[in-house]
BAVOTI-316925 format. One record per residue (C-alpha): residue number from 1; residue in three letters; y, x, z. Coordinates in nm, 3 decimals. Example, Ala and Ser with C-alpha at 12.3 -4.5 7.8 and 13.67 -1.06 7.14 Angstrom:
BEGIN
seq type c2 c1 c3
1 ALA -0.450 1.230 0.780;
2 SER -0.106 1.367 0.714;
//
This chain:
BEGIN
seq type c2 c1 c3
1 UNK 1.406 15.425 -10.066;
2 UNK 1.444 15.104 -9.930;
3 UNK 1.570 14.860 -10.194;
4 UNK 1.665 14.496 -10.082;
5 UNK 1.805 14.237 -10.281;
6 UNK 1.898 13.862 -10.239;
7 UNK 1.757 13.611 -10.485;
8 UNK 1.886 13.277 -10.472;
9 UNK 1.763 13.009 -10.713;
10 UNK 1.900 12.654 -10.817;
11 UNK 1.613 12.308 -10.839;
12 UNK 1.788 12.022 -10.940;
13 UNK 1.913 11.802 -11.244;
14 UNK 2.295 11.866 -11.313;
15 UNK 2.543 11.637 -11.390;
16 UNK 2.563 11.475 -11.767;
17 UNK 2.992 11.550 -11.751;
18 UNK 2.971 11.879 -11.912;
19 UNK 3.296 11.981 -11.704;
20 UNK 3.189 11.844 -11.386;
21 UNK 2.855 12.066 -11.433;
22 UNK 3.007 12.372 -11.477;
23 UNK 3.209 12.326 -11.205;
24 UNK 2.895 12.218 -10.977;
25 UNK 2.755 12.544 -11.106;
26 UNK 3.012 12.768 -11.011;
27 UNK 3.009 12.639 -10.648;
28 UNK 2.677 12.669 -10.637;
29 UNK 2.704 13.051 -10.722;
30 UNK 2.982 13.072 -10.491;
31 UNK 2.787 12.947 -10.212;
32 UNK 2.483 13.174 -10.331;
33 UNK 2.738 13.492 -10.303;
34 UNK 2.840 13.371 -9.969;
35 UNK 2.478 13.400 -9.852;
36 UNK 2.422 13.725 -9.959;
37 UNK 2.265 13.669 -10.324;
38 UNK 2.301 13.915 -10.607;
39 UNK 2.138 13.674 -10.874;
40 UNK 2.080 13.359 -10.874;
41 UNK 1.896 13.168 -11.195;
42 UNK 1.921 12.794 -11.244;
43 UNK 1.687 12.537 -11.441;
44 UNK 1.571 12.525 -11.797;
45 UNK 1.856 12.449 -12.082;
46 UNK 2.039 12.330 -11.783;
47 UNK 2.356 12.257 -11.955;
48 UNK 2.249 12.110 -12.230;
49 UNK 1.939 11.929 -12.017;
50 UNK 2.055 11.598 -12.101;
51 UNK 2.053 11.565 -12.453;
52 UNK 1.716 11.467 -12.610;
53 UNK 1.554 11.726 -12.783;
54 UNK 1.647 11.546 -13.099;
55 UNK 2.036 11.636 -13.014;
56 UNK 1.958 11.971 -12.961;
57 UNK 2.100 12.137 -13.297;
58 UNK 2.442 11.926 -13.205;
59 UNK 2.442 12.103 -12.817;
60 UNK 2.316 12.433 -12.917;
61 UNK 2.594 12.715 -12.888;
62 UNK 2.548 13.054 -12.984;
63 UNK 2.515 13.354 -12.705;
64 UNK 2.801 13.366 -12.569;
65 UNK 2.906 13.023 -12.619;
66 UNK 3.100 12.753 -12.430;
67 UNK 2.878 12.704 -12.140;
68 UNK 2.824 13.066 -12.079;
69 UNK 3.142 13.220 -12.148;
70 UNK 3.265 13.003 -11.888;
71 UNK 2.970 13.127 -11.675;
72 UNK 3.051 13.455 -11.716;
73 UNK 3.340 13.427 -11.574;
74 UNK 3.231 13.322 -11.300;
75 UNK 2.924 13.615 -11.276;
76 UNK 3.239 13.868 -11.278;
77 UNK 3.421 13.624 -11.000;
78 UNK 3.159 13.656 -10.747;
79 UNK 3.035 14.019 -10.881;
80 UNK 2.670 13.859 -10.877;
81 UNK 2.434 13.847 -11.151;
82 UNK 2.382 13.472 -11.320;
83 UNK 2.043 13.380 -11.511;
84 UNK 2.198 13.084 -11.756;
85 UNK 1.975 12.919 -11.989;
86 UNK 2.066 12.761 -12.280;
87 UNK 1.983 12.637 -12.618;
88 UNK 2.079 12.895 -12.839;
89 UNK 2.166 12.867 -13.200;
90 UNK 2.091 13.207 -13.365;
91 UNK 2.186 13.162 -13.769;
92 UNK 2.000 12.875 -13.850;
93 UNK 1.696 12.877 -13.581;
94 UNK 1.714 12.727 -13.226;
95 UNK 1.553 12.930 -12.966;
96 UNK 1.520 12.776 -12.544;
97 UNK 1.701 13.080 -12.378;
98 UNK 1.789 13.257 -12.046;
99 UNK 2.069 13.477 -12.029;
100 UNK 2.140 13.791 -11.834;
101 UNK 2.491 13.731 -11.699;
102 UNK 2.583 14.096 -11.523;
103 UNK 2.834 14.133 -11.184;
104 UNK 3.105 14.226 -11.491;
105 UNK 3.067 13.916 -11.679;
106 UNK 2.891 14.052 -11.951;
107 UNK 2.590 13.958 -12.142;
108 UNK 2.307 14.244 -12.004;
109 UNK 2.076 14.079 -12.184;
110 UNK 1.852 13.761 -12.239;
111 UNK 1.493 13.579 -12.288;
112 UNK 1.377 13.371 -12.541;
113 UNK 1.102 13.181 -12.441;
114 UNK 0.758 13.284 -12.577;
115 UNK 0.531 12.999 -12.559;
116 UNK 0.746 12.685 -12.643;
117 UNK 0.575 12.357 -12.628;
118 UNK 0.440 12.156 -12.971;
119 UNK 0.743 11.954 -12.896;
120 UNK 0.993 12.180 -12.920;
121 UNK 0.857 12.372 -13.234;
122 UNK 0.824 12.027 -13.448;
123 UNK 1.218 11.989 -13.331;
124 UNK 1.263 12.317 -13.499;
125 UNK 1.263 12.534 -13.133;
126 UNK 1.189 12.911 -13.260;
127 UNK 0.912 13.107 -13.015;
128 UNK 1.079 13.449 -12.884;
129 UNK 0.839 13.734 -12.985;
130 UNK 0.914 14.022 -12.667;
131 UNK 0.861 13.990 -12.304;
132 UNK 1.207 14.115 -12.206;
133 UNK 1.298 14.294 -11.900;
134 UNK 1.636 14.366 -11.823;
135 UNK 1.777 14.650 -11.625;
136 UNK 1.976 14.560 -11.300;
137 UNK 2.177 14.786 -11.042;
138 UNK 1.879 14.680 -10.826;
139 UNK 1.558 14.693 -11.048;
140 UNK 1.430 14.525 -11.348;
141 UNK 1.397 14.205 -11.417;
142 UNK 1.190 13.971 -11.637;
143 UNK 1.204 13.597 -11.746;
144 UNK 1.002 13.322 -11.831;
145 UNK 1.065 12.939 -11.901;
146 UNK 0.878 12.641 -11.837;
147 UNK 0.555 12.629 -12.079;
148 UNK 0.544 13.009 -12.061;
149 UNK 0.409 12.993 -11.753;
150 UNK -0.013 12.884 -11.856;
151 UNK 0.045 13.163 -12.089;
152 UNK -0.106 13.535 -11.984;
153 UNK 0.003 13.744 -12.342;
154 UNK 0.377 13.694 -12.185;
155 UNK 0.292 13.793 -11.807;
156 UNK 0.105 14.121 -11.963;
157 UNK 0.401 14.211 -12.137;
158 UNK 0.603 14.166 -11.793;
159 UNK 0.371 14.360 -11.602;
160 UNK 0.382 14.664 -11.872;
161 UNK 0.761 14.638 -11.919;
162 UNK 0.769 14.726 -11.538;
163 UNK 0.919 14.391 -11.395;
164 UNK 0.941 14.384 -11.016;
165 UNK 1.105 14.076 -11.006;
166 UNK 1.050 13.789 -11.289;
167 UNK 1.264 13.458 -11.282;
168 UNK 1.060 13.106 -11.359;
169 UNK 1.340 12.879 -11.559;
170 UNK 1.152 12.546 -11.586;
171 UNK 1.144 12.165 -11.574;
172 UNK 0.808 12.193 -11.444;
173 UNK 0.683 12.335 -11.106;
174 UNK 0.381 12.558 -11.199;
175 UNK 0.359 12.612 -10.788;
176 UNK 0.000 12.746 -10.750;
177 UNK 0.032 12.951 -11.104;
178 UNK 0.339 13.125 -10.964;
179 UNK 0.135 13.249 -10.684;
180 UNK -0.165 13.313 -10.951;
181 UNK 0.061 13.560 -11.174;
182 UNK 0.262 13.722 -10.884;
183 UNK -0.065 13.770 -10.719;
184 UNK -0.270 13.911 -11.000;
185 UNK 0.020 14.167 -11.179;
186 UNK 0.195 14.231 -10.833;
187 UNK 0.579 14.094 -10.867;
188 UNK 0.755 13.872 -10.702;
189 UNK 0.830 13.523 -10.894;
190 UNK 1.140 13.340 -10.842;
191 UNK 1.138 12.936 -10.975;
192 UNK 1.443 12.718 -11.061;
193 UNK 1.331 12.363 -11.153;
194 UNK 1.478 12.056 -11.282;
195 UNK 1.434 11.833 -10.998;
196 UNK 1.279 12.000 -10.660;
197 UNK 0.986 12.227 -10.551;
198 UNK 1.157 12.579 -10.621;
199 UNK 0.978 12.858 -10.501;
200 UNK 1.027 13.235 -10.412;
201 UNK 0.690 13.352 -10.409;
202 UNK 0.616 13.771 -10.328;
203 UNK 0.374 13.990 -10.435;
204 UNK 0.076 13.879 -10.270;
205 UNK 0.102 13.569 -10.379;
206 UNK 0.252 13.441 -10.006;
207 UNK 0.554 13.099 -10.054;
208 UNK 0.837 13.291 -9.865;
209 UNK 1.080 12.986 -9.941;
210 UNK 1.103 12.623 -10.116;
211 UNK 1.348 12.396 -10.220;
212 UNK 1.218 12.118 -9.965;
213 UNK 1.582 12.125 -9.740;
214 UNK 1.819 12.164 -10.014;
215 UNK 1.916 12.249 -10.388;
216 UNK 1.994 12.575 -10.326;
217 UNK 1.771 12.905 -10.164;
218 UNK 1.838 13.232 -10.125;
219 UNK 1.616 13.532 -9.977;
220 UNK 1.620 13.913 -9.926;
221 UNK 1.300 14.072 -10.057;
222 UNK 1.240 14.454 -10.052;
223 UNK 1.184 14.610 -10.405;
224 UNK 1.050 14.901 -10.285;
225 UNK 0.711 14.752 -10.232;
226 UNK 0.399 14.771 -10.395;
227 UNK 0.054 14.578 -10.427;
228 UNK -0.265 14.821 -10.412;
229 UNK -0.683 14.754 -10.400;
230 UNK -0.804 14.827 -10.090;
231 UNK -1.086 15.037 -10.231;
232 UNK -1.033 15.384 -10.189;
233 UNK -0.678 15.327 -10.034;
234 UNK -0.743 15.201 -9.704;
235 UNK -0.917 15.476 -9.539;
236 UNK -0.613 15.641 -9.565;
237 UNK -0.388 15.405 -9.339;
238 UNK -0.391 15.601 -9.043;
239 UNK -0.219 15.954 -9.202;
240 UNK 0.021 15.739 -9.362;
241 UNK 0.092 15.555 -9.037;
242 UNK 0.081 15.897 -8.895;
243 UNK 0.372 16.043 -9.057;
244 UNK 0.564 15.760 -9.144;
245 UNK 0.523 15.485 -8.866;
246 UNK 0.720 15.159 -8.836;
247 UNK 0.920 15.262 -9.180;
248 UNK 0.567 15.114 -9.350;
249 UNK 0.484 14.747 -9.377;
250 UNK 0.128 14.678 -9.493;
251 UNK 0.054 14.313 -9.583;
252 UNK -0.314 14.255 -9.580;
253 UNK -0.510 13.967 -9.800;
254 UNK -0.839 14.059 -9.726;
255 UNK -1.017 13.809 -9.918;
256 UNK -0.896 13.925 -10.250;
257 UNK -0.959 14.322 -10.105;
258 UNK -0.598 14.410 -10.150;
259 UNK -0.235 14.494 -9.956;
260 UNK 0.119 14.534 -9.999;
261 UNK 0.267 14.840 -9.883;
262 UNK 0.653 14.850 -9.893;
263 UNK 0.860 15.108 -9.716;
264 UNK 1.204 15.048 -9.499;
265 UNK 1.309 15.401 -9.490;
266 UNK 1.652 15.439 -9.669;
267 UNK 1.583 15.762 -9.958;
268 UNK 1.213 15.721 -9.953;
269 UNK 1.057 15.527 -10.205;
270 UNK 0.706 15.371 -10.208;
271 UNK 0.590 15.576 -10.532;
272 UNK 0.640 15.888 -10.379;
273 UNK 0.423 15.748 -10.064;
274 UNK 0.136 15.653 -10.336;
275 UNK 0.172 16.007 -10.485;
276 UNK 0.206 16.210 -10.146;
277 UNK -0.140 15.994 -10.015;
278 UNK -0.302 16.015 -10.328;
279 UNK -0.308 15.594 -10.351;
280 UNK -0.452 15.440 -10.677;
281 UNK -0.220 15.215 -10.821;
282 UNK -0.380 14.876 -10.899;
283 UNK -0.329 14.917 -11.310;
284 UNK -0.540 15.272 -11.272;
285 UNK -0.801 15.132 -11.065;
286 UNK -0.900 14.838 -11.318;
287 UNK -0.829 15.116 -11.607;
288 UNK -1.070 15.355 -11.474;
289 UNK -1.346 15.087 -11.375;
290 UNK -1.303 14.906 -11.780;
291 UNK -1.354 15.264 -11.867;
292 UNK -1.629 15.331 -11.677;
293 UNK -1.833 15.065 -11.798;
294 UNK -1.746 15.123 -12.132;
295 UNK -1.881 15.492 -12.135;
296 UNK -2.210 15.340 -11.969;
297 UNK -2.240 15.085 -12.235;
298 UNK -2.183 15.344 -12.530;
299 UNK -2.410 15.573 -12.358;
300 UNK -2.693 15.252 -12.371;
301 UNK -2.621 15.217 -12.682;
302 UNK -2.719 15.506 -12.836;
303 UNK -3.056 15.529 -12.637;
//
């Protein structure tokens, strides 16, 4: 089935008035809502973004907290879902976090990041160990922050938790690595960055909007979409266009041999295409070719 949702995403530095933030924040998911978004995910520890890392065990609040109690409130206002990071204080350990603020106001869950920088550890900043992925009402989602991104144990773990969309919470851009990861484990990547250059970047790795204009973007991506090899998938275009027609999109990038077929048609989904066609998924295709050469290798081996 056709499954569109609106992601909207926030790039800019917030105010140091703690009130006056929160209050910028909750227009800015107002406005979001008004264009359509169901989630919208701003910029790394943006509440608490500036205080030196040095005041961090003073600012840190525990999940929920000040900052995103008062968020949530505003998550069940607009019935929207809000990514809010934070610096959480969990016992005695700090951890850089996003949370998963549902359309009810409630915590659905949240993301501790992974891979945080020397910086942060020697201030005491705990690494998360699990590459969450949180179920929505309109897929699941995944998370990363900042220095997560030049790590690939953390977009693995997305890509085998199932994440079809995964939300980039950073201070820096990591443009062209976006486009790397979304490209190699087929999701699409959505950035919010202290300062400018966000990015919503889909599956093939195409920039479908920036940050350039203004603070705030928004755009409606279809779920139900999938990124396939070209090898032994291609040839069968034609039957699929056959039966099917103008409820297909196919998005070629030749140079890399592979395509992203999505489906518009409302109670068909784009698994049930790859099944019906006998399409092999991209995670099967490198599967059976690692296999492959293992068996040969063994097989040398023993001669």
């Amino acid at each position: 089935m056709s499954r569109y949702v609106t992601v909207a995403s926030v790039s800019h530095s917030p105010s140091a008035d703690t009130e006056e933030m929160l209050t910028q924040a909750a227009q800015y998911v107002h406005r979001a809502k008004l264009m359509g978004a169901d989630v919208i995910v701003f910029p790394e520890v943006y509440p608490h973004l500036q205080a030196t890392i040095k005041q961090w065990p003073e600012v840190a609040e525990t999940l929920p907290g000040p900052t995103c109690t008062r968020m949530m409130q505003v998550a069940a206002q607009e019935s929207c879902y809000v990514l809010w990071p934070l610096v959480e204080r969990r016992g005695e350990r700090l951890y850089n976090t996003l949370a998963v603020l549902d359309r009810q106001g409630q915590v659905a869950g949240a993301y501790s990041k992974m891979f945080p920088t020397t910086g942060e550890m020697e201030a005491g900043v705990w690494p998360g160990e699990e590459a969450t992925v949180v179920e929505t009402d309109f897929g699941r989602i995944g998370m990363a922050i900042c220095f997560d991104m030049n790590w690939r144990p953390l977009w693995e773990g997305l890509a085998k938790n199932r994440a079809e969309v995964v939300f980039f919470s950073s201070m820096y851009r990591g443009s062209r690595q976006m486009q790397a990861w979304a490209f190699e484990f087929g999701f699409y990547l959505v950035s919010a960055i202290t300062g400018e250059l966000g990015q919503i970047v889909d599956q093939t790795g195409h920039v479908l909007k920036t940050s350039h204009q203004d603070v705030l973007i928004t755009q409606t991506i279809n779920l139900n979409r999938r990124l396939l090899h070209l090898d032994f998938n291609w040839d069968k275009l034609d039957a699929m266009l056959g039966k099917y027609g103008e409820d297909l999109t196919f998005d070629l990038t030749a140079p890399e041999g592979r395509f992203a077929l999505g489906c518009k048609r409302e109670y068909l989904s784009v698994e049930d295409i790859i099944d019906e066609f006998g399409l092999e998924r991209l995670e099967d295709y490198w599967a059976r070719v690692i296999e492959m050469r293992e068996a040969m290798l063994r097989v040398g081996h023993v001669q």
